[in-house]
Every structure is written in C-alpha cells, then in structure tokens.
VEXDRENMAR-293561 format. One record per residue: x, y, z of N, C-alpha, C, O in turn; chain. Coordinates in steps of 0.1 Angstrom, whole numbers. Each point is the difference from the previous one (the first is absolute). Layout:
BEGIN
nX: X&nY: Y&nZ: Z&caX: X&caY: Y&caZ: Z&cX: X&cY: Y&cZ: Z&oX: X&oY: Y&oZ: Z&kette: A
...
***
This chain:
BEGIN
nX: 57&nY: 158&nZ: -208&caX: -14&caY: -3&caZ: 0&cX: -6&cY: 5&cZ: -13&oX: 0&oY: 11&oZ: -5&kette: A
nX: -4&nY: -20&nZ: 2&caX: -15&caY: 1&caZ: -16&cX: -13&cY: 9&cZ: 6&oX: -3&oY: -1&oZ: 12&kette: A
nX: -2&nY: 8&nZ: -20&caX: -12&caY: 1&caZ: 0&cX: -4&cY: -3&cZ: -13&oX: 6&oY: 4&oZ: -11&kette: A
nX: -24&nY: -14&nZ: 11&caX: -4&caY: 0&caZ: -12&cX: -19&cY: 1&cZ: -1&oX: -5&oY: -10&oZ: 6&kette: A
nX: -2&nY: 16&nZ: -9&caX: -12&caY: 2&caZ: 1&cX: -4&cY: -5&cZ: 13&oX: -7&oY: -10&oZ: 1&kette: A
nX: 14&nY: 22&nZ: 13&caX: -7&caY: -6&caZ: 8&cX: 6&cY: -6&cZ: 11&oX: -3&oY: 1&oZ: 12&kette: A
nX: 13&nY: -11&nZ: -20&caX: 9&caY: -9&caZ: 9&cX: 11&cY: 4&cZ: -1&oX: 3&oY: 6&oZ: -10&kette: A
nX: 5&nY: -9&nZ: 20&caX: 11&caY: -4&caZ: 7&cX: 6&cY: -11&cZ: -1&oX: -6&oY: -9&oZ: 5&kette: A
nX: 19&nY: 7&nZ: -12&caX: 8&caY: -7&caZ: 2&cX: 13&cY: 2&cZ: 3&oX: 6&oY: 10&oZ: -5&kette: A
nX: 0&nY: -21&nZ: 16&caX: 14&caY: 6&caZ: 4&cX: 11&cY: -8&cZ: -6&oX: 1&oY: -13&oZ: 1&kette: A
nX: 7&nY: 21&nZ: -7&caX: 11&caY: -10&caZ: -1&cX: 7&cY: -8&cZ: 9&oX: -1&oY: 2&oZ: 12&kette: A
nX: 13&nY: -15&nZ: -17&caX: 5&caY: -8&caZ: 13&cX: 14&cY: 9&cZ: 0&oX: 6&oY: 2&oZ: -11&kette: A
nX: -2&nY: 2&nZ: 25&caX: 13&caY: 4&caZ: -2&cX: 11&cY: -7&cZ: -2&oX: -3&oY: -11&oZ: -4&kette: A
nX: 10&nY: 13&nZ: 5&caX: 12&caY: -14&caZ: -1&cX: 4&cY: -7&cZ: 12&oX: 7&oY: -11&oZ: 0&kette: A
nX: -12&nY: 18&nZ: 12&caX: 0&caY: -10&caZ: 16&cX: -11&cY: 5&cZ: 6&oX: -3&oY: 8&oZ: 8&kette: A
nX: -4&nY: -19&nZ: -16&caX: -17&caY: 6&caZ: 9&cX: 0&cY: -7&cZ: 10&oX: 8&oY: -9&oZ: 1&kette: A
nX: -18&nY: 11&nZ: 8&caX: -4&caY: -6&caZ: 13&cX: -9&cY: -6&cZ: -1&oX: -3&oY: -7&oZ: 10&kette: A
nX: -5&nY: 9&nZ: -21&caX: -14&caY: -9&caZ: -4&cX: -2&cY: 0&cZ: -13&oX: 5&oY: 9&oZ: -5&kette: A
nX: -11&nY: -18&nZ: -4&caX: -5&caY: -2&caZ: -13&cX: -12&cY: -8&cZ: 1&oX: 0&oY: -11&oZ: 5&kette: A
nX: -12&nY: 19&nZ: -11&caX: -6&caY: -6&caZ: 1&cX: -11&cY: 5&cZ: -15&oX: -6&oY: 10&oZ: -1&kette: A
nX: 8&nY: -23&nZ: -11&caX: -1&caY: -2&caZ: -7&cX: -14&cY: -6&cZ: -8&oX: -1&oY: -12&oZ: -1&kette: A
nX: -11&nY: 21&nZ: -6&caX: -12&caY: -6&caZ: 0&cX: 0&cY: -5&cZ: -15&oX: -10&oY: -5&oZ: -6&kette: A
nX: 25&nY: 7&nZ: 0&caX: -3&caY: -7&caZ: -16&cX: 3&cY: -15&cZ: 3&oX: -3&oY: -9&oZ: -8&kette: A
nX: 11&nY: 3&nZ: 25&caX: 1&caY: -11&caZ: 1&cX: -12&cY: -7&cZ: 8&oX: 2&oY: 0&oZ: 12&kette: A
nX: -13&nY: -5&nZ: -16&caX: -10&caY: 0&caZ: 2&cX: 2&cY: -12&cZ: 14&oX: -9&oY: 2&oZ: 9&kette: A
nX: 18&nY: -16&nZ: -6&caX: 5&caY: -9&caZ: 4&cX: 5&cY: 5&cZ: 19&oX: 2&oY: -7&oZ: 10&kette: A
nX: -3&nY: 22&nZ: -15&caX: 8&caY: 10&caZ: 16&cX: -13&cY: 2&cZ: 7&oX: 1&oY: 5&oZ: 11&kette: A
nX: -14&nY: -8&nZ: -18&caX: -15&caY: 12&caZ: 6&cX: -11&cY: -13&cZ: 1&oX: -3&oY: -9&oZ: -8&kette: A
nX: -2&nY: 14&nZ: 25&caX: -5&caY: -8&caZ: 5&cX: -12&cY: 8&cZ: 8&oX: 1&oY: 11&oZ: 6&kette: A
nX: -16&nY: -20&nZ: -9&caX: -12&caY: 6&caZ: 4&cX: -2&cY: 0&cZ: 14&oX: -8&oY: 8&oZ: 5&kette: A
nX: 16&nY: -18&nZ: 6&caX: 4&caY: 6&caZ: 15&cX: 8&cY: 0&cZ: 3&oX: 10&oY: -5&oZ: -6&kette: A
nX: -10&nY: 10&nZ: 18&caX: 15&caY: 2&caZ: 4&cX: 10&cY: -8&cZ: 3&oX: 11&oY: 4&oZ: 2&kette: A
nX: -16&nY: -20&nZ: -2&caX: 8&caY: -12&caZ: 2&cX: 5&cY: -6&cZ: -10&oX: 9&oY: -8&oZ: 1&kette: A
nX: -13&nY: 11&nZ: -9&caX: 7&caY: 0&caZ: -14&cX: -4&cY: -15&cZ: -3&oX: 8&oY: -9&oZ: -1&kette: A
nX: -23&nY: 8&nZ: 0&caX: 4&caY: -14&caZ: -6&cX: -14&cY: 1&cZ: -9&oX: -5&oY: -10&oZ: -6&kette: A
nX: -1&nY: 25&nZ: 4&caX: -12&caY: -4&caZ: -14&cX: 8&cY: 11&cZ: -9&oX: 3&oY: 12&oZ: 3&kette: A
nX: -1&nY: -18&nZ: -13&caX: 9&caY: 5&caZ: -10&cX: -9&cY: 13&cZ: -11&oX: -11&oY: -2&oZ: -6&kette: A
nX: 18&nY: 14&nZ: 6&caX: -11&caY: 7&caZ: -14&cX: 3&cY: -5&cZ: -12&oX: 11&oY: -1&oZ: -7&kette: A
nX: -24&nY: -4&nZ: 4&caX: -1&caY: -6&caZ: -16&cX: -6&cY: 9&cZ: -13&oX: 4&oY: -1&oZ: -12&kette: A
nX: -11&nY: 10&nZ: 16&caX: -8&caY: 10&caZ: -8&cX: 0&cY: 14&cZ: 7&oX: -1&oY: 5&oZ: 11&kette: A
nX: 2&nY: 2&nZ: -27&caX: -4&caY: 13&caZ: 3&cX: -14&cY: 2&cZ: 8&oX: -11&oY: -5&oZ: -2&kette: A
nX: 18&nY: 16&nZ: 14&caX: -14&caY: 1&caZ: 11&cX: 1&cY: -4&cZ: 11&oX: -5&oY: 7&oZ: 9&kette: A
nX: 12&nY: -19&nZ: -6&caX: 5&caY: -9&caZ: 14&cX: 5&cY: 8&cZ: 4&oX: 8&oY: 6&oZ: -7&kette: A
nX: -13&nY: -5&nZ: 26&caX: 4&caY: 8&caZ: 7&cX: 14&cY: -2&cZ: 1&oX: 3&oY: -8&oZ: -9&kette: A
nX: 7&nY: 11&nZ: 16&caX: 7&caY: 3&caZ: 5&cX: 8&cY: 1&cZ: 13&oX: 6&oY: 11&oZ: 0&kette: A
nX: -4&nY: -17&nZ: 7&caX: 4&caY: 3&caZ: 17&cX: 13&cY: 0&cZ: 2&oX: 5&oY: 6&oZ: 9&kette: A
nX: 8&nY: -17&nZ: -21&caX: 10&caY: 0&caZ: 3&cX: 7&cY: 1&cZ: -15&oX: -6&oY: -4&oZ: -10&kette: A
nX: 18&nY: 9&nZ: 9&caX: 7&caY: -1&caZ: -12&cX: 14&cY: -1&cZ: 4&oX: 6&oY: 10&oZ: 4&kette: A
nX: 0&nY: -23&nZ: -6&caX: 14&caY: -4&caZ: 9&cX: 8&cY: 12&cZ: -5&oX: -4&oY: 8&oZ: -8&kette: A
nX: 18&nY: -8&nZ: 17&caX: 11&caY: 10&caZ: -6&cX: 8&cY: -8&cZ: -5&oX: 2&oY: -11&oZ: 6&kette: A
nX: 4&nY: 13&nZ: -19&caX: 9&caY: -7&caZ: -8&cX: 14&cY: 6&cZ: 2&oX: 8&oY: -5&oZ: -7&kette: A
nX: -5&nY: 12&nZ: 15&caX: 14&caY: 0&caZ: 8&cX: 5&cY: -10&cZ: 10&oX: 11&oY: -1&oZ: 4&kette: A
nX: -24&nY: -8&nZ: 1&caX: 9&caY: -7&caZ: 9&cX: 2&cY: 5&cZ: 13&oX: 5&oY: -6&oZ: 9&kette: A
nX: -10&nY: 20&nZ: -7&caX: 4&caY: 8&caZ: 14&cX: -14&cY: -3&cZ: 11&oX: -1&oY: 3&oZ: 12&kette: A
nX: -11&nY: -10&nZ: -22&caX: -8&caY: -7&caZ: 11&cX: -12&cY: 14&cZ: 1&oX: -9&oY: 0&oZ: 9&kette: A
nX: 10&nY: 14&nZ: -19&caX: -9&caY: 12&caZ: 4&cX: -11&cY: -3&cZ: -11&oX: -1&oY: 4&oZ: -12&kette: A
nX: -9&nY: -12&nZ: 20&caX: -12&caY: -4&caZ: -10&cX: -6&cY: 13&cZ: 2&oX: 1&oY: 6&oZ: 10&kette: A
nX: -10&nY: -2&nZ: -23&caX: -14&caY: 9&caZ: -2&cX: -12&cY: -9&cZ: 7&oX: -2&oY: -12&oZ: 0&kette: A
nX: -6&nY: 21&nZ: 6&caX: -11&caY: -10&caZ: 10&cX: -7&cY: 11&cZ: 0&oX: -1&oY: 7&oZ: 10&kette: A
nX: -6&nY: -3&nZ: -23&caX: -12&caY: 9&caZ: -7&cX: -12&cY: 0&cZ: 11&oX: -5&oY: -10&oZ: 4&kette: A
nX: 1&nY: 25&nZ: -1&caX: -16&caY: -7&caZ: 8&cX: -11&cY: -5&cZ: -7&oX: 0&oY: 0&oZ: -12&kette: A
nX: -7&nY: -4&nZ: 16&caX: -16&caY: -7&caZ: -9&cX: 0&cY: 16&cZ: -10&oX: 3&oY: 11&oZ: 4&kette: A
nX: -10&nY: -17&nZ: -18&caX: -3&caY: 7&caZ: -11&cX: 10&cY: -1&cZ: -10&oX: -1&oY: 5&oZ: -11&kette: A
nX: 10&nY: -9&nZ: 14&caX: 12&caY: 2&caZ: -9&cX: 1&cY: -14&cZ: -7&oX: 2&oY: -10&oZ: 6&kette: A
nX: -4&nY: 12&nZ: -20&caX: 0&caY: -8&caZ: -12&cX: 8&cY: -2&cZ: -11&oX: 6&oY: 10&oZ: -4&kette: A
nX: -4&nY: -22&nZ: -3&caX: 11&caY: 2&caZ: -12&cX: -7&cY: 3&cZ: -10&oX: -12&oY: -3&oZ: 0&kette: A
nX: 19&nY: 10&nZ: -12&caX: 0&caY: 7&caZ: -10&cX: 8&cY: 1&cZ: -14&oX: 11&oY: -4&oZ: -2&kette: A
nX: -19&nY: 10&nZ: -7&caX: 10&caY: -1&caZ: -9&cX: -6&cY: 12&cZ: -13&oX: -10&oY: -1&oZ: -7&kette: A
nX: 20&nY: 9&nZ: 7&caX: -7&caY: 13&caZ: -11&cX: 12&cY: 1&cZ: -11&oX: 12&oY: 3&oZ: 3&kette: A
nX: -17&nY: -6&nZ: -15&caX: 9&caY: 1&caZ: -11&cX: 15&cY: -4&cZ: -3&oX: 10&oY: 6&oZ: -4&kette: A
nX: -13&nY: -21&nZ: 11&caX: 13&caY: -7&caZ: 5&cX: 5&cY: 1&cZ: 12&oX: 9&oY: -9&oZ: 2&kette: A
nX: -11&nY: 18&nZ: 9&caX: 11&caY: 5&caZ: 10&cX: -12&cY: -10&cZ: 10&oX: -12&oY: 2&oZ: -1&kette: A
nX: 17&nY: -9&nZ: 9&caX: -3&caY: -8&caZ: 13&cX: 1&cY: 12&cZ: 8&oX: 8&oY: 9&oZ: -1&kette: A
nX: -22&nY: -11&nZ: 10&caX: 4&caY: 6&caZ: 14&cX: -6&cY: -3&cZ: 15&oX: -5&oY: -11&oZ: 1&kette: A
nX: 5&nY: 17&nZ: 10&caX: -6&caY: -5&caZ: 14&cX: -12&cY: 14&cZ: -1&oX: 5&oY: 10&oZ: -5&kette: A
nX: -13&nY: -9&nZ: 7&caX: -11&caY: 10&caZ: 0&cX: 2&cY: -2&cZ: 13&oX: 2&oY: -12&oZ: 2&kette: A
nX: -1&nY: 19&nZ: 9&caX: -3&caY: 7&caZ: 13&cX: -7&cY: 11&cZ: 4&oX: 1&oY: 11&oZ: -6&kette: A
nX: -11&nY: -14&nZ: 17&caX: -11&caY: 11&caZ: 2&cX: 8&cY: 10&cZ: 8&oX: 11&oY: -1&oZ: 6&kette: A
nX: -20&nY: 13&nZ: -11&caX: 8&caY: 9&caZ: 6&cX: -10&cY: 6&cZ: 11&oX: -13&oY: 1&oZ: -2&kette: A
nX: 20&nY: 3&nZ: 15&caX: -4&caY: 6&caZ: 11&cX: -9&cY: 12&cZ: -4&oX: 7&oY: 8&oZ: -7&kette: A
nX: -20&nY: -3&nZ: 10&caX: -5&caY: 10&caZ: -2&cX: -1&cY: 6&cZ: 7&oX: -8&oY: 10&oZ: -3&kette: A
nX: 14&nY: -11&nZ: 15&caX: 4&caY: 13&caZ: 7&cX: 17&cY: 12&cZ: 0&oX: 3&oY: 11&oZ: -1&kette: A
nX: 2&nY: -22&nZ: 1&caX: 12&caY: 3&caZ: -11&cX: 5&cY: 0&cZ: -9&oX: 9&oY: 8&oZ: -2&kette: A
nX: -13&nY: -18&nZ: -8&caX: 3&caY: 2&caZ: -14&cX: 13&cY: -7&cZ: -2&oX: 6&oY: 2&oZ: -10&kette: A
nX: -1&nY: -14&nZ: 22&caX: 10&caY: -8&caZ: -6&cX: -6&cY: -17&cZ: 5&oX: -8&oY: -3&oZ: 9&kette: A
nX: 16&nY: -4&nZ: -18&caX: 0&caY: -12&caZ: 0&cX: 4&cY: -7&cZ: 11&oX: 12&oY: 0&oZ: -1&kette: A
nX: -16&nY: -9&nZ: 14&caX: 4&caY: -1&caZ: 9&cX: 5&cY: -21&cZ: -1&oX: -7&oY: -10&oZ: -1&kette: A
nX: 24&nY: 15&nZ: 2&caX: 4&caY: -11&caZ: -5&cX: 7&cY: -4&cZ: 10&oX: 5&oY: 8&oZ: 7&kette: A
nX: -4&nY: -26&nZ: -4&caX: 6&caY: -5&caZ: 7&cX: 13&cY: -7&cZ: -1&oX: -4&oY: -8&oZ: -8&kette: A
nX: 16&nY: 6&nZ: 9&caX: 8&caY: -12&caZ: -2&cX: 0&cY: -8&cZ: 17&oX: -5&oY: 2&oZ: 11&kette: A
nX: 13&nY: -14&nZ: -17&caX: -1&caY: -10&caZ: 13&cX: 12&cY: 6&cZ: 4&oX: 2&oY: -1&oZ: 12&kette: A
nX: 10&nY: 10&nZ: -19&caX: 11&caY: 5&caZ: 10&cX: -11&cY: 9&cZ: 8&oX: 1&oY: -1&oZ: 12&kette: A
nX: -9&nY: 7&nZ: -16&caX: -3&caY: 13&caZ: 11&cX: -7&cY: -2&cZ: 12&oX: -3&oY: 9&oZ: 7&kette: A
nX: 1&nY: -25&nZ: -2&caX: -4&caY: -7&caZ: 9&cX: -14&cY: 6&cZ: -2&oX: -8&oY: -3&oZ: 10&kette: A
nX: 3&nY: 8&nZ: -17&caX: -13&caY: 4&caZ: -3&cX: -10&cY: -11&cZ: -5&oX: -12&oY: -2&oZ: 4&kette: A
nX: 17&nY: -6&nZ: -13&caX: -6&caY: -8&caZ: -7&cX: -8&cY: -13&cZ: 6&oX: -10&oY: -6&oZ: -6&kette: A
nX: 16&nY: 2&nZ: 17&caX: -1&caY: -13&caZ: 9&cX: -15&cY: 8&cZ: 9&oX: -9&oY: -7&oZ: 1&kette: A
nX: 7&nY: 17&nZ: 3&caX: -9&caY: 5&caZ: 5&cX: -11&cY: 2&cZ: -8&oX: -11&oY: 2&oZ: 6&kette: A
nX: 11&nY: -3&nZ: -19&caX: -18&caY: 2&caZ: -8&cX: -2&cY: -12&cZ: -1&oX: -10&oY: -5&oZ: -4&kette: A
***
C-alpha cells in the first residue's frame, strides 16, 4: 500500500481477487448497470469493473467521483462520518445487487 498526500493506493498482488483500475478509464461507470460510461473528471461513479475476471466489481456509494491529482487517476469515495471508513460494495459480496 502507497500513501500519497492523503491517498491511498494499493498495490495489485500477484493473485488478486480484484483489480480495480481508475487509470483505465473504459472499467468506470456512472451506474451501476454499466452502461453510462465516465468521460470527465468529476463523473460520479457507481461501478468500476474488475479486471481479473473473478466478476468482484467496486459498486462505490453515491458521492464517489473520478479524479485525477498530478497524474495519478483515482475513485474519490465518501467517507462514513460516523466511522471514518469508506463503505464499499462488490457484486461478490452479494451486497451490491441490494443498493
């Protein structure tokens, strides 16, 4: 894991279970059906395919937007303010088909 003013980035292991990639802009979709594509910095966010193939999409809640700070692409996700974490969905976690 990176830290860089702020952010978090994780590296891919060499058998991840998910990848999910915001420099490939072609993976990030403004709902969850994946069919309005993000074109600009700013567009929300709802889904960002996994590029493993294992089917564990990102399914961001509302607020979460694409980005981009001094070259590095990213998913901006709101954070819980009662807890202080990011409350993230994949479609493996059978969570996703429910919001």
């Amino acid at each position: 894991m990176i830290t860089d003013n702020g952010r978090v980035y994780i590296e891919l292991a060499e058998e991840a279970e998910c990848w999910w990639d915001p420099e490939d802009i072609s993976t990030l979709f403004q709902d969850r059906d994946g069919t309005v594509s993000v074109l600009n910095l700013g567009d929300p966010v709802r889904l960002c395919v996994d590029k493993t193939g294992n089917g564990n999409h990102l399914m961001p809640d509302e607020g979460s937007f694409y980005g981009c700070d001094n070259g590095r692409h990213y998913i901006s996700l709101p954070i819980d303010p009662v807890t202080g974490i990011a409350n993230l969905h994949s479609k493996a976690d059978n969570k996703g088909d429910e919001l």
